[in-house]
N, C-alpha and C positions, 0 to 999 in steps of 0.2 A: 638291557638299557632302554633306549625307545624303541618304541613301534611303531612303523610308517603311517599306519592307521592314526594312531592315536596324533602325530606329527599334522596330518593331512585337515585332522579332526582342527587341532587346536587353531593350524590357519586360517579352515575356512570361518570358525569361531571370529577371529580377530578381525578379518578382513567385513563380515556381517557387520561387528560393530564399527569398525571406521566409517562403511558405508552408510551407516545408521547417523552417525554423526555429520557426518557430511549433510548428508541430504536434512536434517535438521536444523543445520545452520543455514543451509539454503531458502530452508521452507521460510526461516525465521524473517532471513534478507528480504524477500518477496514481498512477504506480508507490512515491513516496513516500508518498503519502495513504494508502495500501491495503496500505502496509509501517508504517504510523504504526496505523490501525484492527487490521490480525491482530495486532499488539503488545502493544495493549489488551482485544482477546479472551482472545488468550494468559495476561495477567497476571490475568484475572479470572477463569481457567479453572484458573488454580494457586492462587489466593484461596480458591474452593470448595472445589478436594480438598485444602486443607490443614485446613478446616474440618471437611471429609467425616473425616480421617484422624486430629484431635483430640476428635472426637465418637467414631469405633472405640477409640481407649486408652480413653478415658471408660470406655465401655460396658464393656471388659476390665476395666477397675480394680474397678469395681463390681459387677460379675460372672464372678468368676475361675475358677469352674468352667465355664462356659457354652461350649461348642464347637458 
């Protein structure tokens, strides 16, 4: 019928791939969370220098000679 070997074999088999899978889904998660966060760096990082860049006109409008 079976043999313990062959039984032991096909577990550790299976168990290899769940683990395989798992941790590929994991990797996937990661990869998305940490493309989702520099995203939100990103837009806050363009938020400032737009700020940075309507404070500079400012300062030009009201000081036209000033170099």
């Amino acid at each position: 019928m079976f043999n313990v070997g062959d039984m032991i074999y096909q577990v550790i088999v299976l168990g290899l791939i769940v683990l395989f899978v798992v941790s590929f889904s994991l990797f996937i998660r990661r990869m998305l969370l940490n493309q989702q966060a520099k995203m939100h760096q990103l837009n806050e990082l363009e938020k400032k220098l737009d700020k940075i860049i309507k404070l500079m006109d400012k300062d030009e409008n009201e000081f036209p000679l000033r170099k």
